[in-house]
DOVEXBA-726044 format. One record per residue (C-alpha): residue number from 0; residue in three letters; chain; x, y, z. Coordinates in Angstrom, 2 decimals, decimal comma. Layout:
PT resi resn chain       x       y       z
PT  NUM  ALA     A       X       Y       Z
...
This chain:
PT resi resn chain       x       y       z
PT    0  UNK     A    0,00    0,00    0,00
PT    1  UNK     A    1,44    3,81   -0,68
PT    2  UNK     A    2,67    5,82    1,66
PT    3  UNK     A    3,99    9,25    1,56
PT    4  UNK     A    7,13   10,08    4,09
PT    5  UNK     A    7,85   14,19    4,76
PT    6  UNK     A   11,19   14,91    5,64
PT    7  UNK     A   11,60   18,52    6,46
PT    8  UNK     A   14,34   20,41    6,18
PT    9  UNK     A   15,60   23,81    8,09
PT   10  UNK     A   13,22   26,03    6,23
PT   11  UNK     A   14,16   30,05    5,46
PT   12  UNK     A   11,39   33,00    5,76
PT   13  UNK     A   10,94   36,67    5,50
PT   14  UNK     A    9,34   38,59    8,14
PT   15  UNK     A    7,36   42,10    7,72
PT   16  UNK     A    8,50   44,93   10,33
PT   17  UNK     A    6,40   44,20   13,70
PT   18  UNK     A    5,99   40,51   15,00
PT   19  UNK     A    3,14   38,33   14,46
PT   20  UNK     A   -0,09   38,17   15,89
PT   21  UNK     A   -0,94   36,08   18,79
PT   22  UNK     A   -3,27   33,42   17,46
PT   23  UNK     A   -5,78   31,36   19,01
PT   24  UNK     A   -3,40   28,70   19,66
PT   25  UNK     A   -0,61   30,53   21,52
PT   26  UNK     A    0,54   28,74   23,98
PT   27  UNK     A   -0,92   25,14   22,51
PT   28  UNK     A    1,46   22,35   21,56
PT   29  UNK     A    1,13   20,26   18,57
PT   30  UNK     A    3,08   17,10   17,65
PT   31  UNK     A    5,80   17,96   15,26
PT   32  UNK     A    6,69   14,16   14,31
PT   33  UNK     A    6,90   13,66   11,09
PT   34  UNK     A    4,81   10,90   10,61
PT   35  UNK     A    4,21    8,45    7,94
PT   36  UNK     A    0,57    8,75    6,15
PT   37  UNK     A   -0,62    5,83    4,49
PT   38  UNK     A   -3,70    5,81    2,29
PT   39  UNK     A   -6,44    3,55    3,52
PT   40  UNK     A   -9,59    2,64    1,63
PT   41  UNK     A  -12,73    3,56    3,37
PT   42  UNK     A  -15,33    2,07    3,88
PT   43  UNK     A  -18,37    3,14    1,46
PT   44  UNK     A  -22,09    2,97    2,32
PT   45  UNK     A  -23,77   -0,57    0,97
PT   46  UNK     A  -26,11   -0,04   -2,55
PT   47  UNK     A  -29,53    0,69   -2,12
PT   48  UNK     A  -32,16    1,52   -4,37
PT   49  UNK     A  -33,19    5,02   -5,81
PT   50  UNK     A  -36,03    5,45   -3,34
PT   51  UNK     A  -34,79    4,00   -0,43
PT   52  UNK     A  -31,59    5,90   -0,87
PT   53  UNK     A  -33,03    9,31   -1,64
PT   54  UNK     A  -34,63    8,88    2,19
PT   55  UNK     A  -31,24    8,21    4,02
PT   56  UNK     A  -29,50   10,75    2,06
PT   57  UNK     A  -32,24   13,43    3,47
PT   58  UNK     A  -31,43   11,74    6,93
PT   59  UNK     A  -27,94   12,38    6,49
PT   60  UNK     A  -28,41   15,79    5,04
PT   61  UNK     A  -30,16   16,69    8,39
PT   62  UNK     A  -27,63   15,13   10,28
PT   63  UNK     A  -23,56   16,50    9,43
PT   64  UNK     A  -20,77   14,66   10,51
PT   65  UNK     A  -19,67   16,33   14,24
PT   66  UNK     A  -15,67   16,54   14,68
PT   67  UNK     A  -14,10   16,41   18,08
PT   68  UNK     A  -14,18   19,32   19,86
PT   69  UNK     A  -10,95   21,69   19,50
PT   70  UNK     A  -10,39   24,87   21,78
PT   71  UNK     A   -9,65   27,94   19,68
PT   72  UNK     A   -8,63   30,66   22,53
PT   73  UNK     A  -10,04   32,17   25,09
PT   74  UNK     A  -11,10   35,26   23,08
PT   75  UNK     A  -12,68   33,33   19,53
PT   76  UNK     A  -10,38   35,07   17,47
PT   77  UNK     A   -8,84   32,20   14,38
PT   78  UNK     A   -6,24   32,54   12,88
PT   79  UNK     A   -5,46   31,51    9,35
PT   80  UNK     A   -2,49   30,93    6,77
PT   81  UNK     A   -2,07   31,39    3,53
PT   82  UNK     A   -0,16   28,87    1,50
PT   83  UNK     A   -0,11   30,39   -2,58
PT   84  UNK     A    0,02   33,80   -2,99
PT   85  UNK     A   -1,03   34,03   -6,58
PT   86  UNK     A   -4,48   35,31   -8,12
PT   87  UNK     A   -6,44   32,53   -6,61
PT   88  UNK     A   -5,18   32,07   -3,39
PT   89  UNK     A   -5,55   36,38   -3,08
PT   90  UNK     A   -8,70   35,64   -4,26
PT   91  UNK     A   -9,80   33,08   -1,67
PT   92  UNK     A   -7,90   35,11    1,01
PT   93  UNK     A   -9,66   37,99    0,02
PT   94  UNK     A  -13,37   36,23    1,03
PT   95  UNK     A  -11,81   35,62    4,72
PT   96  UNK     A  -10,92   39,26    5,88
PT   97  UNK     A  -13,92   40,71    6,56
PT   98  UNK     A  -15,37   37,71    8,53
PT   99  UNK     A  -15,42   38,47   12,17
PT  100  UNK     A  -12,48   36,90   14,24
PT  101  UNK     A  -10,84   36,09   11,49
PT  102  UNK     A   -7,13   37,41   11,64
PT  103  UNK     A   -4,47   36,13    8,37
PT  104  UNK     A   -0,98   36,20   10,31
PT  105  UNK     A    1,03   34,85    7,81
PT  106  UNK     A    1,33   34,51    3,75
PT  107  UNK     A    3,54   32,35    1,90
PT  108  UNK     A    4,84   31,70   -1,52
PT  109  UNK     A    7,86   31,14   -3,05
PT  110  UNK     A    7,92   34,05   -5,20
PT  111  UNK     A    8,89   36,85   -2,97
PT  112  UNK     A    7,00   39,54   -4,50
PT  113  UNK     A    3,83   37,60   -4,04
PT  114  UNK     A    4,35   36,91   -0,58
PT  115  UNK     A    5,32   40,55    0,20
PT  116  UNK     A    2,68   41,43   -1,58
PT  117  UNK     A   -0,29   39,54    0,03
PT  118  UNK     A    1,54   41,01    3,47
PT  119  UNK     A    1,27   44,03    2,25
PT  120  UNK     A   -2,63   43,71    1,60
PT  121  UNK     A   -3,07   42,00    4,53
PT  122  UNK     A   -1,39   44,49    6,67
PT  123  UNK     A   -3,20   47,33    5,19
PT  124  UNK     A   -6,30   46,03    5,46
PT  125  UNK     A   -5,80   45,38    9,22
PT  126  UNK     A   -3,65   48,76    9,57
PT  127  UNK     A   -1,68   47,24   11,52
PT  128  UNK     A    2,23   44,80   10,62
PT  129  UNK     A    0,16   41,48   11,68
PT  130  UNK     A    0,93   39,40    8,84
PT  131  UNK     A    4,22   37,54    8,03
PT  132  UNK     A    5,94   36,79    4,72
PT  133  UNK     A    7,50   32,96    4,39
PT  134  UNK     A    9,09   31,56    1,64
PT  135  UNK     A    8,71   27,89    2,57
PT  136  UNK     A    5,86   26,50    3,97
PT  137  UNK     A    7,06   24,28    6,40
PT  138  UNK     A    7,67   27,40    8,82
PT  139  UNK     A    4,11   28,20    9,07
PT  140  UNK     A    2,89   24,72    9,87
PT  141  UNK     A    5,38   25,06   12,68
PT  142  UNK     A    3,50   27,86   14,00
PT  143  UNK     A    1,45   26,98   16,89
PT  144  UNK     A   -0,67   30,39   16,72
PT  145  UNK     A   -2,56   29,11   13,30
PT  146  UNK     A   -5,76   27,29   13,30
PT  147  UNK     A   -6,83   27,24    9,80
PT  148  UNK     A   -4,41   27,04    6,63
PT  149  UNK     A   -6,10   28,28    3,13
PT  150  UNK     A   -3,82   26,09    0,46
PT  151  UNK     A   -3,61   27,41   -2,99
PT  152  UNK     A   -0,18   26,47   -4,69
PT  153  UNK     A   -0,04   24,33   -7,98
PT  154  UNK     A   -2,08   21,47   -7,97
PT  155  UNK     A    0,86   18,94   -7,25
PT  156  UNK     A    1,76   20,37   -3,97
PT  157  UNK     A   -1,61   20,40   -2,69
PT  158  UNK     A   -2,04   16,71   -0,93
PT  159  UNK     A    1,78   17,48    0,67
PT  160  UNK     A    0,21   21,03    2,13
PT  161  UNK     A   -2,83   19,31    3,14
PT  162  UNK     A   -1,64   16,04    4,80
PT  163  UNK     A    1,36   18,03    6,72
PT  164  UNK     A   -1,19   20,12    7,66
PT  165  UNK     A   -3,93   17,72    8,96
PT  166  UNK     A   -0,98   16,30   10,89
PT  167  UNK     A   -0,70   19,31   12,98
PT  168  UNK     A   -4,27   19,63   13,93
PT  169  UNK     A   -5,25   22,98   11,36
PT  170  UNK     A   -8,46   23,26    9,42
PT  171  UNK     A   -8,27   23,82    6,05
PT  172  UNK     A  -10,10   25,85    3,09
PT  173  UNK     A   -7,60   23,65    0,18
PT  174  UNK     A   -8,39   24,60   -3,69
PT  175  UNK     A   -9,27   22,15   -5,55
PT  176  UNK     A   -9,14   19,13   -7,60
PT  177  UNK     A   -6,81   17,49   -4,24
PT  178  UNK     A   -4,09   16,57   -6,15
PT  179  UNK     A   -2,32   15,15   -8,94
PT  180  UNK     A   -3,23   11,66   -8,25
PT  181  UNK     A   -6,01    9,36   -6,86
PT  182  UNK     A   -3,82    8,48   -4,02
PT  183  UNK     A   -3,10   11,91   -3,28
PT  184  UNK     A   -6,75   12,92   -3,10
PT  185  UNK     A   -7,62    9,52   -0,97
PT  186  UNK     A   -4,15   10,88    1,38
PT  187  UNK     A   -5,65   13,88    1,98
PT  188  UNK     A   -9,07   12,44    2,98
PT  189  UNK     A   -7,93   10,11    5,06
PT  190  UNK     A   -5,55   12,55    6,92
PT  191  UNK     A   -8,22   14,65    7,47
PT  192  UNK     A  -10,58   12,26    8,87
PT  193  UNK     A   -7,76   10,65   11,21
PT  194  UNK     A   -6,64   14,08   13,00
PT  195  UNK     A  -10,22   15,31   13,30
PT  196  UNK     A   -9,95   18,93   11,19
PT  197  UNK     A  -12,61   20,54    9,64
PT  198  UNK     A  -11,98   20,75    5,92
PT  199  UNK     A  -13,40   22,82    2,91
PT  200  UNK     A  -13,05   22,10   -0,54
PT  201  UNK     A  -12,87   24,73   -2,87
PT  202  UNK     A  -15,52   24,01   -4,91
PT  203  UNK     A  -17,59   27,21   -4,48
PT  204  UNK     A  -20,37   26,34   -6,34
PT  205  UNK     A  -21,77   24,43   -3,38
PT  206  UNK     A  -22,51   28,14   -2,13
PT  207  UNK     A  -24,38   29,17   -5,28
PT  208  UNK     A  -28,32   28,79   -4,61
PT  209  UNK     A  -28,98   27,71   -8,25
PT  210  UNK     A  -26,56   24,49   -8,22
PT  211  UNK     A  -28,12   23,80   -5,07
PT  212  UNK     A  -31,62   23,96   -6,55
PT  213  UNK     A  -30,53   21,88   -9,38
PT  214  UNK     A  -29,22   19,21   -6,85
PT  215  UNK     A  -32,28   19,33   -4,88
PT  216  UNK     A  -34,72   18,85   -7,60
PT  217  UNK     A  -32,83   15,74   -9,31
PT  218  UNK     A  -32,07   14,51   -5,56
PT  219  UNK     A  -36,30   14,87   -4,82
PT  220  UNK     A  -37,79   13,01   -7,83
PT  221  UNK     A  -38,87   16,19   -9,69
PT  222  UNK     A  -37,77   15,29  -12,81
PT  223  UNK     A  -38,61   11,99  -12,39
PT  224  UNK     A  -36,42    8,92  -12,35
PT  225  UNK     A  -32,72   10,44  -13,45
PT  226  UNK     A  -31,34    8,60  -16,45
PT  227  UNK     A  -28,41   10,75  -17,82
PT  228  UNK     A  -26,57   13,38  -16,54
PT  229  UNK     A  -24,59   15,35  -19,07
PT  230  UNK     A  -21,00   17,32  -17,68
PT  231  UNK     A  -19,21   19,92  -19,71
PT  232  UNK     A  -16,15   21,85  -18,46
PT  233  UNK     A  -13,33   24,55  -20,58
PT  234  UNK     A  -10,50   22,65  -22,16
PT  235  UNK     A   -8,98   23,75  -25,45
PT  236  UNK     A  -10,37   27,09  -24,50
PT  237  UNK     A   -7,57   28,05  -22,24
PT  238  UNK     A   -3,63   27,95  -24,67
PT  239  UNK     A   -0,45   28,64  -23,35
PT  240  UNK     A    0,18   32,71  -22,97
PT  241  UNK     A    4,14   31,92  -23,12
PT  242  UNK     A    5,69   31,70  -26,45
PT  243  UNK     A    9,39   31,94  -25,79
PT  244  UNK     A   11,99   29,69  -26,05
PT  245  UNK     A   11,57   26,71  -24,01
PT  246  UNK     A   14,93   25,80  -23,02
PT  247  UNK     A   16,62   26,20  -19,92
PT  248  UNK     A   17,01   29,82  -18,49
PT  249  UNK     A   18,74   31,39  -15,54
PT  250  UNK     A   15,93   31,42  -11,92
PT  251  UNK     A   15,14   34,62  -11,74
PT  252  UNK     A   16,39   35,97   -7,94
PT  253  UNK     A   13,29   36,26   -6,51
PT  254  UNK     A   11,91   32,78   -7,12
PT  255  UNK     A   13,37   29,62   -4,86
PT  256  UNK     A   12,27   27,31   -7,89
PT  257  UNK     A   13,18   23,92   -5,78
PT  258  UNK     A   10,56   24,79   -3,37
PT  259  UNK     A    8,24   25,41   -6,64
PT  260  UNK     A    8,86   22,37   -8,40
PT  261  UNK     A    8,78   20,03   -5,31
PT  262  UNK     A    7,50   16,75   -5,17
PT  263  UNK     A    7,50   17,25   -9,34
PT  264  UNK     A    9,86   16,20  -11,41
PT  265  UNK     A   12,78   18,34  -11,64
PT  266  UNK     A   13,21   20,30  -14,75
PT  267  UNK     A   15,49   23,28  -15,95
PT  268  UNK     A   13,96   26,36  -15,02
PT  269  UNK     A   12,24   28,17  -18,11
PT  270  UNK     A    9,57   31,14  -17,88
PT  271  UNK     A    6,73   28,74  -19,21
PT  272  UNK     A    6,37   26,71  -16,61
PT  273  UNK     A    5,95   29,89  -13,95
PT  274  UNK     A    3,31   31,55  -16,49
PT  275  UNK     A   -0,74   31,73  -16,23
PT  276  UNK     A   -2,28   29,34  -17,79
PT  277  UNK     A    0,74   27,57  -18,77
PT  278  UNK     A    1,54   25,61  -15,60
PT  279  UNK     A   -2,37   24,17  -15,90
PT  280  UNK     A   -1,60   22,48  -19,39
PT  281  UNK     A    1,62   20,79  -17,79
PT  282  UNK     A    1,74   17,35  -16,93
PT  283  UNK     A    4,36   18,07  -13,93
PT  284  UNK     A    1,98   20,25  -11,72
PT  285  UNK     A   -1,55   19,55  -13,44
PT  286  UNK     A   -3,94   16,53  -14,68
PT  287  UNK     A   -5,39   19,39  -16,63
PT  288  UNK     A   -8,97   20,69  -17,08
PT  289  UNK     A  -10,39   17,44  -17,48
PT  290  UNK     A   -9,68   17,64  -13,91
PT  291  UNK     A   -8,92   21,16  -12,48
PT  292  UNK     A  -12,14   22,62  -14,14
PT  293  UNK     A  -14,19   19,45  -14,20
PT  294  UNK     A  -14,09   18,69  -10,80
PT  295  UNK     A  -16,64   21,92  -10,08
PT  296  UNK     A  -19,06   20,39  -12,51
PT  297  UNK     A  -18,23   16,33  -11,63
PT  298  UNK     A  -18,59   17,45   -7,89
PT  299  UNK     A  -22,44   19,48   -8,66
PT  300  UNK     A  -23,46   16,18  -11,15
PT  301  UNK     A  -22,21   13,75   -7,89
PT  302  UNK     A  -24,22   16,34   -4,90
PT  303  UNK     A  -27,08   15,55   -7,46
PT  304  UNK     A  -27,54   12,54   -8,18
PT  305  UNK     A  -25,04   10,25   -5,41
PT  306  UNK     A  -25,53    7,48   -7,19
PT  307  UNK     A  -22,55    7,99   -9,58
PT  308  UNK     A  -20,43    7,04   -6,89
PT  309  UNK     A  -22,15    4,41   -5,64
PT  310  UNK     A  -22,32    2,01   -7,78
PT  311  UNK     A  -19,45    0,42  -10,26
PT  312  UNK     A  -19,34    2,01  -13,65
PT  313  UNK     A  -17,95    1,37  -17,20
PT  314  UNK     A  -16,15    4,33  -18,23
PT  315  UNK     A  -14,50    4,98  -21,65
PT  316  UNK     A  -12,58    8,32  -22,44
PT  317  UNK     A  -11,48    9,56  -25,61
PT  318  UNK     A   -8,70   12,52  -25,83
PT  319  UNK     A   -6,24   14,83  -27,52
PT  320  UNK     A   -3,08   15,56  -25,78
PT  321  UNK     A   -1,13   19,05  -26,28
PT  322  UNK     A    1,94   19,04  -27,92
PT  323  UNK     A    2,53   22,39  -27,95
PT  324  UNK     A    5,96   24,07  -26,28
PT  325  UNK     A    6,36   23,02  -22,64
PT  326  UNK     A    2,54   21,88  -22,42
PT  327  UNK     A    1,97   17,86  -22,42
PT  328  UNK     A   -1,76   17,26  -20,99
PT  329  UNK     A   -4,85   16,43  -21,94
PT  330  UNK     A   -6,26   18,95  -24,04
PT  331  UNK     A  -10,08   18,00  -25,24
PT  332  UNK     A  -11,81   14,82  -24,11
PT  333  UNK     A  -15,09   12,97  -23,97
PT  334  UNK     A  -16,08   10,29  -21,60
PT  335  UNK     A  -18,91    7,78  -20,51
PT  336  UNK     A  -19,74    6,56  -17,43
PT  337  UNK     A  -22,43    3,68  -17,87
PT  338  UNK     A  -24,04    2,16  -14,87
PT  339  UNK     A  -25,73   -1,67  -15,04
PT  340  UNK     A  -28,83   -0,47  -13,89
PT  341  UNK     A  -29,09    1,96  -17,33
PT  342  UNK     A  -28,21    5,28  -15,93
PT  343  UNK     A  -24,80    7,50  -17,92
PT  344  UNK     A  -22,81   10,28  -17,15
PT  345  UNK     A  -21,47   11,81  -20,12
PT  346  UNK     A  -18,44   14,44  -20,23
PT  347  UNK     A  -16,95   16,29  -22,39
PT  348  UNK     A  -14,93   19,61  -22,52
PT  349  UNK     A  -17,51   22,64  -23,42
PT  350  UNK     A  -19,41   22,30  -26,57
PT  351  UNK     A  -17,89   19,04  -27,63
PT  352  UNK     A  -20,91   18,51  -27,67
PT  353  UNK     A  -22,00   19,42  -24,04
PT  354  UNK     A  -22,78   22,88  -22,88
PT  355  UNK     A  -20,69   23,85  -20,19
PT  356  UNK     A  -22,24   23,00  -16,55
PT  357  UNK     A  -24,24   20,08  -15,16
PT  358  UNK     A  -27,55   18,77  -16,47
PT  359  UNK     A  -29,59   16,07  -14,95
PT  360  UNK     A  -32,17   14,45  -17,12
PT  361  UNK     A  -34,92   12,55  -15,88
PT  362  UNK     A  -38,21   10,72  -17,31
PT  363  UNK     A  -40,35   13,70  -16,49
PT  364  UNK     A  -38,15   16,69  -16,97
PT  365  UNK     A  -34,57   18,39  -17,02
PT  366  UNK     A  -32,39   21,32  -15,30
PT  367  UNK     A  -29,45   22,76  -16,26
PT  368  UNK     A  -26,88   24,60  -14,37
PT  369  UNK     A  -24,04   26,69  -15,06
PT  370  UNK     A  -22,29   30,08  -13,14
PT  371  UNK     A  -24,40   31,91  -15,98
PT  372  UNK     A  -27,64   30,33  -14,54
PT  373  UNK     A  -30,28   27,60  -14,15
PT  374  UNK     A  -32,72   26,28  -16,61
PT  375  UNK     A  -35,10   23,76  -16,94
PT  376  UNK     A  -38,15   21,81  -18,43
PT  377  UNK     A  -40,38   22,11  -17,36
PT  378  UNK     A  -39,85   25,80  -16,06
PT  379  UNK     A  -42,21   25,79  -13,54
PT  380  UNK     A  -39,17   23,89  -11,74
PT  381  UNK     A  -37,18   26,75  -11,19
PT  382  UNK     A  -39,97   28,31   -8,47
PT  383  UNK     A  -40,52   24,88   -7,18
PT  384  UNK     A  -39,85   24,89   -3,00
PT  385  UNK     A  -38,67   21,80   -1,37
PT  386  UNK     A  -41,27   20,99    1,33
PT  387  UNK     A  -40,82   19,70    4,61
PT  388  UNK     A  -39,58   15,78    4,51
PT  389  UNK     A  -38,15   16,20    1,31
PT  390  UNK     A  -34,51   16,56    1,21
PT  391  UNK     A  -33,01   20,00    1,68
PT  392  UNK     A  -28,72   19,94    0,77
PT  393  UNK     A  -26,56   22,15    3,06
PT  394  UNK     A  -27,23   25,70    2,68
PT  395  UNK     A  -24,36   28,16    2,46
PT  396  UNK     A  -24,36   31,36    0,80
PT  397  UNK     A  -20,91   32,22    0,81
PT  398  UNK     A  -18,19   29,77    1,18
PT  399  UNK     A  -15,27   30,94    3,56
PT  400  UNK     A  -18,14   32,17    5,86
PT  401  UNK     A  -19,68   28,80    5,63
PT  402  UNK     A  -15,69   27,24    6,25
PT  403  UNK     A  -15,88   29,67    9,55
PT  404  UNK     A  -19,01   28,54   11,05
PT  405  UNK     A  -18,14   24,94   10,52
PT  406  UNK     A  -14,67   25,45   12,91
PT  407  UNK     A  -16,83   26,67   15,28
PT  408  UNK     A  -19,76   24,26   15,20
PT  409  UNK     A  -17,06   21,38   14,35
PT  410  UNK     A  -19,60   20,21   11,50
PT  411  UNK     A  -18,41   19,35    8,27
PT  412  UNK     A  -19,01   22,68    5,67
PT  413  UNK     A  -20,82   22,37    2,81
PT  414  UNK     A  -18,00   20,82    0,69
PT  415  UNK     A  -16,38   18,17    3,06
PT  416  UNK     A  -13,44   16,36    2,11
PT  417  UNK     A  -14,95   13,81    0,80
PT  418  UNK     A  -16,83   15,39   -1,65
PT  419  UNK     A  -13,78   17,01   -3,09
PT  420  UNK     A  -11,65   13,90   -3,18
PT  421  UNK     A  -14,84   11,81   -5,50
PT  422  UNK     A  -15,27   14,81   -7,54
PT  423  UNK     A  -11,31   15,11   -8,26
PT  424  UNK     A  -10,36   11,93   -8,87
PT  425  UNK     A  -13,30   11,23  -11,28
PT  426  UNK     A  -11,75   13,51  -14,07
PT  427  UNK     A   -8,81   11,74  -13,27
PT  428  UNK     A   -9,36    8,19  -14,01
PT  429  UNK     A  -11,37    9,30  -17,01
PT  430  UNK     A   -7,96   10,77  -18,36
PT  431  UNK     A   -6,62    7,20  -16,95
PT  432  UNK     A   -8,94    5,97  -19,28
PT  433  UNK     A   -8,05    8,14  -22,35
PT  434  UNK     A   -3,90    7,58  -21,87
PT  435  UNK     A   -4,84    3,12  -21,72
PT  436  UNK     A   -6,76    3,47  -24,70
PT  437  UNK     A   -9,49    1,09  -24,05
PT  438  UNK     A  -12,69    0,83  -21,76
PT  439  UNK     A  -12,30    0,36  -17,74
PT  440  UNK     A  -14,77   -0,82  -14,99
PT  441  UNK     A  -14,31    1,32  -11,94
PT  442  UNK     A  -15,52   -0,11   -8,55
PT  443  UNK     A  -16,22    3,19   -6,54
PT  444  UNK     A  -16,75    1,32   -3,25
PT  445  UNK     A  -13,06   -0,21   -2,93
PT  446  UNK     A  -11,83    2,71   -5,12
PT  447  UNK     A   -9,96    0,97   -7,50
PT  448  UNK     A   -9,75   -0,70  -11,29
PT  449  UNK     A  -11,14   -4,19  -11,59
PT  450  UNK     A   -8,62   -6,85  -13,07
PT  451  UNK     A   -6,44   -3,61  -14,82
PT  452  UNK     A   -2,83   -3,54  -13,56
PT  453  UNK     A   -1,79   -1,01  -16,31
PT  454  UNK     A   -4,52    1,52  -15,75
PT  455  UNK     A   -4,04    0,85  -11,73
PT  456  UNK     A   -0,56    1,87  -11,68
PT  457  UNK     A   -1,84    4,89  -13,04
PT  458  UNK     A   -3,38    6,03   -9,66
PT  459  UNK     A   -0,37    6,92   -8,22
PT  460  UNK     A    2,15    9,69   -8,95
PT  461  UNK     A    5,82    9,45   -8,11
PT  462  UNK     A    6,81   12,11   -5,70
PT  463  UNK     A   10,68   13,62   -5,92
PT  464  UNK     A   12,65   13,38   -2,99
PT  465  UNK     A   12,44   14,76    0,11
PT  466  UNK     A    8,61   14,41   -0,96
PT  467  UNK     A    8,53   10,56   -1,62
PT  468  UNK     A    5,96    8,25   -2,51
């Protein structure tokens, strides 16, 4: 069975004038063994039938998973990190500062401009030197004033981030998809389940009413018995911006590009693999869209209409690969998911031929949703209200608030870990099934390939050394 081992090294950082804040922790002690996390398979709920299912889900809807208790301070106050300084983690970082007790105390990236940056912002906003700069990561997790850790580097450093977090008791807002791998998105789950954090997935469209709605009429029986449910998400849209040369160049000063590349292979430093959107369409620190934009559409099709990951599934994928300068992954695809009992998923980048978004279609009716909007047939849906009994999804309105009230409750937030971990991986194994070439039978409750050793070894991604897998 994997494993991943952290060995962590005497880490460097750059502090703002003034000293940091005292966090809710101060004065707390976590463990800082560095421990080894193996990835377990957990147990998934037994198959039931449409009907019978629909009713426990609405049970379980009621009822949120409670986490063990954790102080957070005399005073309330929670403190949070951020790990990836760039336009989304600024982005994400942005939605925490005006909650109340909310105080960011440190930023980190290995550019340094970023990172002084995002202090910078930080500091002003607060109007007062409260935030600290750090190149490497590891100095912040070995911080015991920081409760919550809001991880937003490339994709292939997420599950390291996540796991080293969970390790030292922080809750987490991570982007998504969780990884680069299956394994790494099962690591992270099972990390966070084991320490007991609270952990939010940054698929914000949980927080949108009208994907909600969507999810709650396929999830109620108002369009009738679902049948197919069709998933579209950007993919040859988005082309390299860098059109230099791609050989190797001299790291510019401000970057510490082994802490960038790290568990990634290691490649000579060029400009490409630094620039927006170019490290997305690399193989190194992406799956690609397939994954990193369909996992908000995959996760919204799977809140819908569970069954997708409940029962095992044919899937076939078909897909172009990019070839183009530094970029190597998968460019446009189209996949099918077919179920025994009848019932498809099919998903394809945007127009080819889906429309972007999630659409469940059932025997008396349809809904589409995208971030432009909801549709449906027929339209009377969109004003339908759930009624008591029926089953009514979490309701969150904005998702860092949502992230803050869960720490405090200790109930799981509207997009718990293991929602993100299904909805990554499945855009993952569908590119597993595009690079074998040939059809694949996924079993979704032991998480693995049936009888396929050469689409199984795909599941797991070598890490480089000090980051081994």
């Amino acid at each position: 069975m994997a494993h991943i081992v952290h060995r962590v090294h005497a880490p460097t950082r750059d502090r703002q004038p003034g000293s940091p804040a005292s966090g809710i922790g101060a004065g707390s002690r976590r463990s800082r063994t560095r421990s080894i996390v193996r990835m377990i398979h957990r147990p998934k709920p037994p198959q039931v039938r449409r009907r019978c299912f629909l009713r426990a889900a609405g049970v379980a809807a009621a009822a949120p998973f409670i986490l063990p208790a954790r102080a957070r301070g005399a005073n309330g106050r929670i403190t949070m990190a951020l790990l990836g300084s760039g336009s989304r983690g600024t982005a994400d970082m942005r939605g925490f500062l005006d909650e109340d007790g909310i105080q960011v105390i440190a930023a980190c990236d290995v550019q340094q401009d970023r990172r002084e940056n995002l202090a910078k912002l930080v500091n002003d906003h607060y109007g007062a030197n409260v935030c600290t700069a750090y190149r490497d990561f590891r100095e912040v997790l070995q911080r015991d004033d920081v409760d919550m850790v809001l991880i937003a580097p490339q994709d292939h450093w997420h599950a390291v981030m996540a796991v080293m977090a969970a390790e030292r008791g922080m809750d987490m807002y991570c982007e998504k998809p969780l990884g680069v791998s299956v394994r790494e998105c099962q690591a992270i789950r099972d990390a966070v389940r084991r320490h007991g954090v609270v952990f939010q997935t940054g698929t914000q469209q949980r927080s949108q009413r009208n994907f909600r709605h969507a999810c709650e009429l396929a999830r109620n029986g108002y369009l009738g018995a679902i049948h197919t449910v069709e998933v579209a998400a950007p993919g040859p849209h988005y082309q390299r911006k860098y059109k230099g040369p791609v050989g190797p160049q001299p790291v510019p000063e401000n970057l510490d590009y082994e802490m960038y590349v790290g568990p990634a292979a290691m490649k000579p430093y060029n400009e490409g693999r630094l620039a927006w959107p170019d490290w997305y369409l690399i193989w190194d620190y992406c799956v690609g869209f397939i994954t990193n934009w369909g996992v908000h559409h995959l996760d919204i099709a799977l809140w819908g209409c569970p069954r997708l990951a409940q029962a095992t599934f044919d899937l076939e994928c078909t897909a172009d690969y990019r070839n183009d300068g530094l970029c190597d992954n998968v460019n446009g695809w189209r996949a099918t998911f077919a179920y025994a009992d009848g019932l498809r998923m099919n998903f394809s980048d945007t127009d080819h031929p889906y429309e972007q978004g999630c659409k469940f279609i059932g025997d008396e009716g349809w809904v589409h949703v995208n971030r432009k909007g909801i549709k449906a047939e027929p339209e009377s849906l969109l004003k339908q209200v759930m009624r008591p009994g029926e089953i009514h999804l979490h309701e969150s309105e904005h998702h860092q608030h949502d992230l803050v009230e869960s720490m405090r409750s200790r109930r799981d937030p509207v997009a718990p870990v293991e929602a993100g971990c299904r909805a990554s991986y499945f855009g993952m194994i569908a590119d597993i099934a595009a690079r074998v070439r040939r059809p694949v039978r996924w079993d979704p409750v032991a998480e693995r390939f049936e009888n396929d050793a050469e689409a199984s070894r795909l599941l797991v991604r070598p890490m480089r050394a000090p980051w081994s897998a």
